[in-house]
Backbone as a printed PyTorch tensor [residue, N CA C, xyz], in Angstrom:
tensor([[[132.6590,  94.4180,  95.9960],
         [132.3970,  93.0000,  95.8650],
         [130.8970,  92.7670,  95.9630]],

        [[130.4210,  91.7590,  95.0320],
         [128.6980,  91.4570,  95.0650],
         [128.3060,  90.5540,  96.4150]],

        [[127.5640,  90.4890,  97.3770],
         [127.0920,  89.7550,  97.9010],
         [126.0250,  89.3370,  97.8150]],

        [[125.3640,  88.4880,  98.3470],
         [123.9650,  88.2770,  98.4180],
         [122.8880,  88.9120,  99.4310]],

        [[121.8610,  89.5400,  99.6380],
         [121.2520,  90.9700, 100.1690],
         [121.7260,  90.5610, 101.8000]],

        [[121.9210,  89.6180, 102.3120],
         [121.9740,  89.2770, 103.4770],
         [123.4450,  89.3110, 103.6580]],

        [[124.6020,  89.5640, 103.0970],
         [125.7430,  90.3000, 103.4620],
         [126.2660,  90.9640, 103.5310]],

        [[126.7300,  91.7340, 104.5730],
         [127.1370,  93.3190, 104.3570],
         [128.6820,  92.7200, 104.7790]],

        [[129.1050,  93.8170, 105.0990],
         [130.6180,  93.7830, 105.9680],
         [130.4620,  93.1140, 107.1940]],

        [[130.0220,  92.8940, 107.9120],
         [130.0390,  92.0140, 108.8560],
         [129.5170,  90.4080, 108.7460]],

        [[129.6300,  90.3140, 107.5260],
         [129.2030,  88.8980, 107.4060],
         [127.9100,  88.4730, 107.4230]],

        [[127.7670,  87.1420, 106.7720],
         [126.4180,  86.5400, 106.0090],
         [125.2050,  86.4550, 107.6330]],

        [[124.1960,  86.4270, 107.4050],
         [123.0470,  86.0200, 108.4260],
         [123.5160,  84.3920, 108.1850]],

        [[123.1770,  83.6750, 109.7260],
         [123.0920,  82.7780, 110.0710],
         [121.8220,  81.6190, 109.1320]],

        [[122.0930,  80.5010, 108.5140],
         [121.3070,  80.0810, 107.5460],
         [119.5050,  80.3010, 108.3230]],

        [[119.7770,  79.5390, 109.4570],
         [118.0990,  79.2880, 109.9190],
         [117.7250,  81.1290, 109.6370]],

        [[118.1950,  82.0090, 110.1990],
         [117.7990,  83.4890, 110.1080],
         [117.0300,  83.9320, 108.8210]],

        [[117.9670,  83.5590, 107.5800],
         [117.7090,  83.9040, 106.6350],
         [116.3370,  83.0300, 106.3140]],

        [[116.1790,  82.2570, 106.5570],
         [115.2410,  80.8580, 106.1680],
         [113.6390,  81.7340, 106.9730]],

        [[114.2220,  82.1320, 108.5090],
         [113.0040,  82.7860, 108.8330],
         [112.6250,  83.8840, 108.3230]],

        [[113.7360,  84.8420, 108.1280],
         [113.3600,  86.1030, 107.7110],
         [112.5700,  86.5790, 106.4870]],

        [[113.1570,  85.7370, 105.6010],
         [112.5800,  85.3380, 104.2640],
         [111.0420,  84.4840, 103.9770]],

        [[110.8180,  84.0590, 105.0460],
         [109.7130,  82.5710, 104.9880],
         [109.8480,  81.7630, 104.1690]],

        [[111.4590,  81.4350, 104.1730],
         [111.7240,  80.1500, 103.0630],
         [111.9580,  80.6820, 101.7470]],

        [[111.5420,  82.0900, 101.6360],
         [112.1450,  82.9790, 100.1360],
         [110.9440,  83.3910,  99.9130]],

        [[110.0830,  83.1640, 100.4590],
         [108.7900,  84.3840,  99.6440],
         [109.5560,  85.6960,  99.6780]],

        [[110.0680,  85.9770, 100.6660],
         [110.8840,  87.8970, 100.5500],
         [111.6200,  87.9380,  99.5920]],

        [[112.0290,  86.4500,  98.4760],
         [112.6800,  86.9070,  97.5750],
         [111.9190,  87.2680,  96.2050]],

        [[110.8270,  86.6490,  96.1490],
         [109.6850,  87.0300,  95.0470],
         [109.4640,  88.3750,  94.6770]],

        [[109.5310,  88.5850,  93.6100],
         [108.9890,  89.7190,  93.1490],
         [107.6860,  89.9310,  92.1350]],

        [[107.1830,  90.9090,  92.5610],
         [107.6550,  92.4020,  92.9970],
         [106.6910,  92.1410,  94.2850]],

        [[106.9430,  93.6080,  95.2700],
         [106.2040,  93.4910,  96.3480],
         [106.4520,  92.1700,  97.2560]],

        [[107.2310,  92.1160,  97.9710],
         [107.7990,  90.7360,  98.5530],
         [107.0240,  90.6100,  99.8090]],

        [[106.9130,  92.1110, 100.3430],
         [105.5600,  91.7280, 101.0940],
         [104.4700,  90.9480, 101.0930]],

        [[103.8100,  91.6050, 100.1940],
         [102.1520,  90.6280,  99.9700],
         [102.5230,  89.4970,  99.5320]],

        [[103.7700,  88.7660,  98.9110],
         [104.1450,  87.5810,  98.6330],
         [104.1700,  86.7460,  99.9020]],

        [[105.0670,  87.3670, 101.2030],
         [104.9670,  87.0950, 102.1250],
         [103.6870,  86.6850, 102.8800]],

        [[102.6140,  87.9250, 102.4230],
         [101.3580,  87.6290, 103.4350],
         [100.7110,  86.4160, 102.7960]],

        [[100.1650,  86.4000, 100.9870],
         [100.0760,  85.2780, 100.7120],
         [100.2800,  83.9150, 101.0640]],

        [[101.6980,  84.0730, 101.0920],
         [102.1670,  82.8260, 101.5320],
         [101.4260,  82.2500, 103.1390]],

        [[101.2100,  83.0510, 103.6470],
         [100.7950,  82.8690, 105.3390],
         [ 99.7860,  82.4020, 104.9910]],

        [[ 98.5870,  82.9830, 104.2340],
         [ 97.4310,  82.6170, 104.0990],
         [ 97.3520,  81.7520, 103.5020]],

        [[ 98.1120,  81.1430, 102.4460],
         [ 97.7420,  79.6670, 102.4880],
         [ 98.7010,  78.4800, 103.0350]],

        [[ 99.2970,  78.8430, 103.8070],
         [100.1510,  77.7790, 104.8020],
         [ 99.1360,  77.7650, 105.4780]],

        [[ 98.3140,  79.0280, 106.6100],
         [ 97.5910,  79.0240, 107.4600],
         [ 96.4650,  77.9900, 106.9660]],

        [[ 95.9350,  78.1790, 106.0370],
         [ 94.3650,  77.9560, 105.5360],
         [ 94.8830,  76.4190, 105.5080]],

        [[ 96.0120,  75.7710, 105.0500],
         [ 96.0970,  74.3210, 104.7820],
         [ 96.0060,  73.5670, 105.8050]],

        [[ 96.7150,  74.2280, 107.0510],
         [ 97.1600,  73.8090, 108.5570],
         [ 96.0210,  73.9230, 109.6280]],

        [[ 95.2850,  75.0000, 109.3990],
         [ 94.1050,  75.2730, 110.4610],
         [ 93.1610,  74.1670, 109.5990]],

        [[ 93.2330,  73.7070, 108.4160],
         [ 91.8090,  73.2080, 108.3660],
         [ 91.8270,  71.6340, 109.2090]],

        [[ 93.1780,  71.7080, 109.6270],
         [ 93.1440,  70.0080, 110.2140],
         [ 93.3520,  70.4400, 111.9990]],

        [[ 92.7160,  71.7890, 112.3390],
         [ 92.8810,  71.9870, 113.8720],
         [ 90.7720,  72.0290, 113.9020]],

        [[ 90.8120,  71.8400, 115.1870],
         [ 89.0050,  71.5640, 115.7510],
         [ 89.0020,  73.0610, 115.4320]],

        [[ 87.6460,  73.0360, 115.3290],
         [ 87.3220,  74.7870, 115.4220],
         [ 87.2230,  75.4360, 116.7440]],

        [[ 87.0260,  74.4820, 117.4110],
         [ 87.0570,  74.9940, 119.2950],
         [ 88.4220,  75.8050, 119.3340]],

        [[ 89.3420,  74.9030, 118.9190],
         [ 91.0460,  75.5160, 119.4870],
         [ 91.4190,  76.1410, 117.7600]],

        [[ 90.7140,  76.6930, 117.0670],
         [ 91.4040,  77.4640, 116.0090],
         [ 92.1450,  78.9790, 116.1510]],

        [[ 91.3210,  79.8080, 116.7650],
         [ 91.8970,  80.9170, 117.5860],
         [ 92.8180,  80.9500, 118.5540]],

        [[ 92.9520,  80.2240, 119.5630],
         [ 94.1550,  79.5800, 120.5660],
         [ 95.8120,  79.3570, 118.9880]],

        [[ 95.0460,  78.4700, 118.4590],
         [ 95.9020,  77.8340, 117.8000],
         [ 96.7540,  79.1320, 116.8390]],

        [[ 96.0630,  79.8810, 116.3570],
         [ 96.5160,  81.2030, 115.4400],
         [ 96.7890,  81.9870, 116.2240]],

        [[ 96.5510,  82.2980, 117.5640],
         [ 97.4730,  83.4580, 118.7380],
         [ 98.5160,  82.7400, 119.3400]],

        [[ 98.8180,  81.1680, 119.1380],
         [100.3690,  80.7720, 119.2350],
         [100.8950,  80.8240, 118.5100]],

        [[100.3470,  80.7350, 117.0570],
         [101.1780,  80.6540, 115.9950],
         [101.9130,  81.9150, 115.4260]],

        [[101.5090,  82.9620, 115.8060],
         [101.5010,  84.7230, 115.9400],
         [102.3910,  84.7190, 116.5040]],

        [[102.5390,  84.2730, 117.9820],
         [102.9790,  84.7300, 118.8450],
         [104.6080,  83.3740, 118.6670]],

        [[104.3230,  82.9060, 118.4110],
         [105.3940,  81.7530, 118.1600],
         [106.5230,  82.3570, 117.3470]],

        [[105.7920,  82.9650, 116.1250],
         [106.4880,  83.6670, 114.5970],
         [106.7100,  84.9580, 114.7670]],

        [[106.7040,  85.9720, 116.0870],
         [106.8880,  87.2170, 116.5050],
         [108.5580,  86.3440, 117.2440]],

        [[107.9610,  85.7140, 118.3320],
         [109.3520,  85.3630, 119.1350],
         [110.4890,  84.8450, 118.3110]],

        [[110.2960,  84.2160, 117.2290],
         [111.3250,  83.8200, 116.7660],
         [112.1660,  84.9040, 115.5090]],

        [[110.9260,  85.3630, 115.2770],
         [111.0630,  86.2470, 113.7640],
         [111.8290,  87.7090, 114.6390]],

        [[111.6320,  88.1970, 115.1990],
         [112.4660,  89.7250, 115.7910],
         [114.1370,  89.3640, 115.9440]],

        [[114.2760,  88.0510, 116.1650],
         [115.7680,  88.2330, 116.6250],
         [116.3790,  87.1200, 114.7650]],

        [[115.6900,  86.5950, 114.2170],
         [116.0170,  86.3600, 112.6200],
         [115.8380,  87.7100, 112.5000]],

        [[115.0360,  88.8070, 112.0050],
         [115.0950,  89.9750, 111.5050],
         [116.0790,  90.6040, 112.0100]],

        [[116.2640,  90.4870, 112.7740],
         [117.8970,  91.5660, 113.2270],
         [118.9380,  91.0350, 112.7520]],

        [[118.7420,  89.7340, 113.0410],
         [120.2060,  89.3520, 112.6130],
         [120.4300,  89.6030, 110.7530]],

        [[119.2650,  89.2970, 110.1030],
         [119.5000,  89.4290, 108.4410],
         [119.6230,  90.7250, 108.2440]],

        [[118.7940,  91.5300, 109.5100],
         [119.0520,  93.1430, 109.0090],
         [120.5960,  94.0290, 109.3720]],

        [[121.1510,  93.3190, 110.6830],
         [122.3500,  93.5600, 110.5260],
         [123.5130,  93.3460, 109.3680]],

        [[123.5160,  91.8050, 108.9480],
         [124.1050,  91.0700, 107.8100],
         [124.0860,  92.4450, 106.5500]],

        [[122.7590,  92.6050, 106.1930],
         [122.3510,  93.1480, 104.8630],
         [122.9780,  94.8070, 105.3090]],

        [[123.0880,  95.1780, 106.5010],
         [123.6840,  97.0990, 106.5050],
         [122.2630,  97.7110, 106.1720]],

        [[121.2260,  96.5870, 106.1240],
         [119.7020,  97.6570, 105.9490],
         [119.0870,  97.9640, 107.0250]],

        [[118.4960,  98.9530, 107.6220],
         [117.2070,  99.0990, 108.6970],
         [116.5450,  97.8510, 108.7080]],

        [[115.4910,  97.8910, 107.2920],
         [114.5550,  97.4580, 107.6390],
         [114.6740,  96.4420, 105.8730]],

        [[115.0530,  95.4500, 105.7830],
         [115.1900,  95.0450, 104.3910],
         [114.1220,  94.6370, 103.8130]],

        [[113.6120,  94.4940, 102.7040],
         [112.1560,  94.2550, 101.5620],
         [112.2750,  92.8460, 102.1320]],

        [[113.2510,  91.9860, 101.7190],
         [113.0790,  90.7600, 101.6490],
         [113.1050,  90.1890, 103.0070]],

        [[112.8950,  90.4550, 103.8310],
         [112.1910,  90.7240, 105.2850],
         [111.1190,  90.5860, 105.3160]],

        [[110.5320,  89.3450, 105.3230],
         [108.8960,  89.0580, 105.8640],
         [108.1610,  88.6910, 106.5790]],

        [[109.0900,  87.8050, 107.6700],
         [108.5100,  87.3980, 108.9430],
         [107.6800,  88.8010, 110.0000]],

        [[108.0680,  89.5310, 109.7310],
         [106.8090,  90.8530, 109.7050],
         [105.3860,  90.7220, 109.5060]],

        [[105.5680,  90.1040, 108.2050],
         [104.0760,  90.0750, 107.4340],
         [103.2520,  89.2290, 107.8770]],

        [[104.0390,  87.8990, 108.0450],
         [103.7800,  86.5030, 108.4000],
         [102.9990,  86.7150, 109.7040]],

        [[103.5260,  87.5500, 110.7700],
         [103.1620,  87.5400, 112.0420],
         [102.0580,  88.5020, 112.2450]],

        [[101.3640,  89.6320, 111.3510],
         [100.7240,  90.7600, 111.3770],
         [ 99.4840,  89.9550, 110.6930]],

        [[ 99.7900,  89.1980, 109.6700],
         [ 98.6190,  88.4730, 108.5430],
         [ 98.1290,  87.3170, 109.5110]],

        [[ 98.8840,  86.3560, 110.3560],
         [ 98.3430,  85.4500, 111.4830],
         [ 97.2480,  86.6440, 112.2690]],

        [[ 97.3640,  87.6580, 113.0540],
         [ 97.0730,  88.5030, 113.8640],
         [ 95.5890,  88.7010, 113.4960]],

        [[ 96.0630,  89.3300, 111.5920],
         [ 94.5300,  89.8130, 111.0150],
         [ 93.7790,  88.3750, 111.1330]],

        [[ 93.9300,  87.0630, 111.1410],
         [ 92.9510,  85.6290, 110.7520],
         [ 92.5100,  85.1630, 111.7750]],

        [[ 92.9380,  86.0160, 113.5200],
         [ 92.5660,  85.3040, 114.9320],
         [ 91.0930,  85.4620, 114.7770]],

        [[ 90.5680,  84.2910, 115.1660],
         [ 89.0730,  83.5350, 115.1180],
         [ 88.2230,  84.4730, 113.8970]],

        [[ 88.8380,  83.5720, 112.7520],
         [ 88.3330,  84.3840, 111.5810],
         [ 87.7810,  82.7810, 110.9840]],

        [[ 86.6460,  82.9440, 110.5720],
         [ 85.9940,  81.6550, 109.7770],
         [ 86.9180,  81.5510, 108.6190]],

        [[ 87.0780,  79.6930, 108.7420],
         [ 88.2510,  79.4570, 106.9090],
         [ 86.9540,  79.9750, 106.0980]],

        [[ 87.1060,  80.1560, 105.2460],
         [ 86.5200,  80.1960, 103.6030],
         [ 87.5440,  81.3290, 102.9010]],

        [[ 87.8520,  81.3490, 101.7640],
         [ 88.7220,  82.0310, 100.6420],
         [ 88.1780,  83.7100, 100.7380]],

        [[ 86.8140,  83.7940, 101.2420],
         [ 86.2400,  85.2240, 100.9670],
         [ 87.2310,  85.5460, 102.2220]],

        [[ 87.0650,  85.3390, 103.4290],
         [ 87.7410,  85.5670, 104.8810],
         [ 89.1600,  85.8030, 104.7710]],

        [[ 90.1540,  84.6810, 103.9430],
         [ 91.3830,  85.1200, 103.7920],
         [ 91.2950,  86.0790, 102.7050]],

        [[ 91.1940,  86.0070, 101.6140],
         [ 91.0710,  87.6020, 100.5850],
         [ 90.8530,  88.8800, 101.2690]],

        [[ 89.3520,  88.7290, 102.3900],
         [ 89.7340,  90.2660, 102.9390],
         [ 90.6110,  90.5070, 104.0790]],

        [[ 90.9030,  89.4720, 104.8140],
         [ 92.4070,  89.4230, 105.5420],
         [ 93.4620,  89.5160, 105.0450]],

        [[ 93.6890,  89.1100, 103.7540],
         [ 94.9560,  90.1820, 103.2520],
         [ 95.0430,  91.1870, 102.7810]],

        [[ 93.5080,  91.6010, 102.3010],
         [ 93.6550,  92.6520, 101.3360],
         [ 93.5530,  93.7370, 102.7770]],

        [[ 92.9000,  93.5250, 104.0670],
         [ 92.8760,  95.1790, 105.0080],
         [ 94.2840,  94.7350, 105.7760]],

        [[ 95.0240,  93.3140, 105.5300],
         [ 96.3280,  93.5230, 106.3920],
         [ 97.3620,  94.7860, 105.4280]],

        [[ 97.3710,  94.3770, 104.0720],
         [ 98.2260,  94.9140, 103.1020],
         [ 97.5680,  96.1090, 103.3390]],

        [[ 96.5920,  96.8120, 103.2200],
         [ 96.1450,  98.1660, 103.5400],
         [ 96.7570,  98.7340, 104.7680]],

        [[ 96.2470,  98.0260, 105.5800],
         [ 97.3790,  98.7500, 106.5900],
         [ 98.7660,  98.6810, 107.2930]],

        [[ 99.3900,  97.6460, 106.3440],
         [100.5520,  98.0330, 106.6810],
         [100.8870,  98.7590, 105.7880]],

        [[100.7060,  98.9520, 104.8500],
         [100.7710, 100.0150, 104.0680],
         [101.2320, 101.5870, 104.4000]],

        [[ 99.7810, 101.7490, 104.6780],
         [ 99.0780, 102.7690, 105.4930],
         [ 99.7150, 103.1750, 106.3160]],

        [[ 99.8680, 102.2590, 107.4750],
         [100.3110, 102.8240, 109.1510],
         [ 99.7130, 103.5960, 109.5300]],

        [[ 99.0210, 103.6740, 109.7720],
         [ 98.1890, 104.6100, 110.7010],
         [ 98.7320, 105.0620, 111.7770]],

        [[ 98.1220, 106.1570, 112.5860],
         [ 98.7240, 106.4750, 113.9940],
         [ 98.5830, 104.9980, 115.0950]],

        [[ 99.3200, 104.1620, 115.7380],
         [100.8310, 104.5860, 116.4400],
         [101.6550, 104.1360, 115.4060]],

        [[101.5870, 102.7320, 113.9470],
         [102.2640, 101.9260, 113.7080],
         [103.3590, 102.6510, 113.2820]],

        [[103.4860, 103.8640, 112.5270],
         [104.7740, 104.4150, 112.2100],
         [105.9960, 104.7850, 113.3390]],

        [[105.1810, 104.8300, 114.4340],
         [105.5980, 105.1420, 115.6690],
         [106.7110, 103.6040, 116.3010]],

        [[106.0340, 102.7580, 115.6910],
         [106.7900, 100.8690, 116.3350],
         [107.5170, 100.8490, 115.2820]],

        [[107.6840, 101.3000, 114.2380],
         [108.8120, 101.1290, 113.3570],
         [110.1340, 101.8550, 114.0560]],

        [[109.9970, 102.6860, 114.4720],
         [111.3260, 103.1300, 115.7670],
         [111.8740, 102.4830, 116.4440]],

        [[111.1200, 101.4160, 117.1180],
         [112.0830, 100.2100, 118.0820],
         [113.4630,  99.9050, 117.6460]],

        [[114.1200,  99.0230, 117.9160],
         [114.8730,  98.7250, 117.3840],
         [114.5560,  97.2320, 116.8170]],

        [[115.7730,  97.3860, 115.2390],
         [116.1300,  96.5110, 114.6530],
         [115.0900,  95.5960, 114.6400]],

        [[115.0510,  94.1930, 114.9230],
         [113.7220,  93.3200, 114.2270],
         [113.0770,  93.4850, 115.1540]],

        [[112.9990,  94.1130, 116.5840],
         [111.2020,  94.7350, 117.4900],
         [110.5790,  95.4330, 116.3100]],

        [[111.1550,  96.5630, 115.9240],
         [110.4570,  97.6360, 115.1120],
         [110.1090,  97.2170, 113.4590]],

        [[111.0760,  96.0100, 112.9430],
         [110.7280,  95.1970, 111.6500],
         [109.2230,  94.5830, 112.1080]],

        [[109.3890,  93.9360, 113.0420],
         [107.7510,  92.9700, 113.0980],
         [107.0440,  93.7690, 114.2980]],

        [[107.4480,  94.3460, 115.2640],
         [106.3400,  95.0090, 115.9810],
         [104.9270,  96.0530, 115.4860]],

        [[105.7010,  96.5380, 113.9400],
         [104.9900,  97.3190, 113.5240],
         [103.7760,  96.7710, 112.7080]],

        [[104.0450,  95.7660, 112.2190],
         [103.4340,  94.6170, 111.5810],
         [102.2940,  94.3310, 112.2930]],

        [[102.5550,  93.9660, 113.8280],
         [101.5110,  93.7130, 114.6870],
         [100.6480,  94.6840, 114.6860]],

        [[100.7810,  95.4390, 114.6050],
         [100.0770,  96.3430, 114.7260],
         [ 98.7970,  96.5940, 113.7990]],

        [[ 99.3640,  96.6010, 112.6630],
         [ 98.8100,  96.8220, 111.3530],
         [ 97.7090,  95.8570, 111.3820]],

        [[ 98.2690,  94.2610, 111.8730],
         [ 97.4490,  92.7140, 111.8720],
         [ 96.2040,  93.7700, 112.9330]],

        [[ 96.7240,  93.7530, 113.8850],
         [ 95.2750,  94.2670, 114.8400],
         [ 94.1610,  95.3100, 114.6950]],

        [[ 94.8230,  96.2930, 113.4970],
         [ 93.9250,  97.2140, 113.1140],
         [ 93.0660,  95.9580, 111.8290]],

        [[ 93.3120,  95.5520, 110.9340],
         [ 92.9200,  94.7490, 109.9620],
         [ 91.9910,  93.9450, 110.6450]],

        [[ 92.1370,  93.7050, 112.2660],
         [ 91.7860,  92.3760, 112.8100],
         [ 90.1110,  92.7230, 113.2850]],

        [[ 90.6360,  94.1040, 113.8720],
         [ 89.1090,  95.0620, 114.1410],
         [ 88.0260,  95.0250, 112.9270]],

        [[ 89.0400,  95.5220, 111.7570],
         [ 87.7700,  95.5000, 110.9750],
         [ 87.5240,  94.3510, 110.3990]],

        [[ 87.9440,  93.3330, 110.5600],
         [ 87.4830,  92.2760, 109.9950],
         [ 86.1870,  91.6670, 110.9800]],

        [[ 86.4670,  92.2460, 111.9090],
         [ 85.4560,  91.5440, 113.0370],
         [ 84.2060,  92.2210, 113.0130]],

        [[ 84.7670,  93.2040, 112.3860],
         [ 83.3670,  94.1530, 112.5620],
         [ 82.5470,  93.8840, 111.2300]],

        [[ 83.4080,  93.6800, 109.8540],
         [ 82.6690,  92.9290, 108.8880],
         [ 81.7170,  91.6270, 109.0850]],

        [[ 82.7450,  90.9230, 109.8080],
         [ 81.8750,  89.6380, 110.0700],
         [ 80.4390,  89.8140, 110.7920]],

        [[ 80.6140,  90.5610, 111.9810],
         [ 79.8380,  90.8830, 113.0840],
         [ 78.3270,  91.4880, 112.1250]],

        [[ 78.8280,  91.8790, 111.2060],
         [ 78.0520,  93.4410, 110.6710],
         [ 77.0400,  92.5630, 109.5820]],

        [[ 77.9050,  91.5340, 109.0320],
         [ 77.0560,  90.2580, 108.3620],
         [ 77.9600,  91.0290, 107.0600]],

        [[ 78.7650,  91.6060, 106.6610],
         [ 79.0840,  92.5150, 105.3890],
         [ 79.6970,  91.2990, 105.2140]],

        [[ 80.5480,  90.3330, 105.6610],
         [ 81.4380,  89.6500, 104.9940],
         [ 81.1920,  88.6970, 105.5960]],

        [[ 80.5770,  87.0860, 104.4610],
         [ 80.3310,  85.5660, 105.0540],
         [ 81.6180,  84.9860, 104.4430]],

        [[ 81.4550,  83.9500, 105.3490],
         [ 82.5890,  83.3010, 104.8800],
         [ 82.1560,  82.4380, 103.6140]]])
């Protein structure tokens, strides 16, 4: 029988789940549903931070991280149970929460988000030593924990671009 990716034998994910897991369906875009995903962050983020003070912009993007980790691990489990997948494509609240991570106290301008997605997508990619290692957790810890990860390596070098003067906003 056909279902839709979010049903296996145990039945459909819960609507809000799917709604998070997906970010509203960027995970359904193709191709690469990922970077659709991170996209999408970066310009939800970029629309929303430009109406926060710049004092509380960083505060404001390590709740919003941390907001979209707490909610997104237990949506990712539940769609990843539904679907009979580990770790499903159309699964992006991952991205969402790793791409917030890479933008903490990152100046708005378009150059700043371009290379915040382009070294988040590099390294989640990538994984470097430990992130392949947080993909082991379980179920949606190890869907978005690993993510975090990736955001914080991206986050280093973005800081160090800025710092370095290589990248103005």
């Amino acid at each position: 029988m056909n279902h839709p990716p979010e049903v296996a034998d145990g039945g459909a994910a819960p609507l809000w789940a799917t709604l998070v897991a997906t970010f509203f369906g960027a995970g359904r875009l193709k191709p690469g549903p990922g970077t659709w995903g991170s996209l999408a962050t970066v310009i939800v983020w970029a629309l929303a931070s430009s109406r926060i003070p710049v004092a509380s912009r960083a505060w404001a993007t390590i709740v919003a991280a941390a907001v979209v980790t707490l909610i997104g691990i237990p949506a990712a489990t539940r769609v990843a149970r539904a679907s009979g997948l580990e770790d499903p494509q159309f699964v992006v609240i991952d991205e969402v929460a790793g791409q917030l991570v890479t933008i903490i106290a990152v100046p708005l301008g378009w150059k700043t988000f371009l290379a915040g997605l382009i070294l988040f997508r590099v390294f989640d990619i990538w994984k470097p030593f430990p992130i392949r290692r947080l993909e082991r957790l379980p179920e949606g810890t190890g869907i978005v924990v690993d993510d975090l990860g990736a955001g914080l390596y991206a986050l280093a070098v973005m800081h160090l671009l800025l710092h370095f003067g290589l990248l103005m906003k």
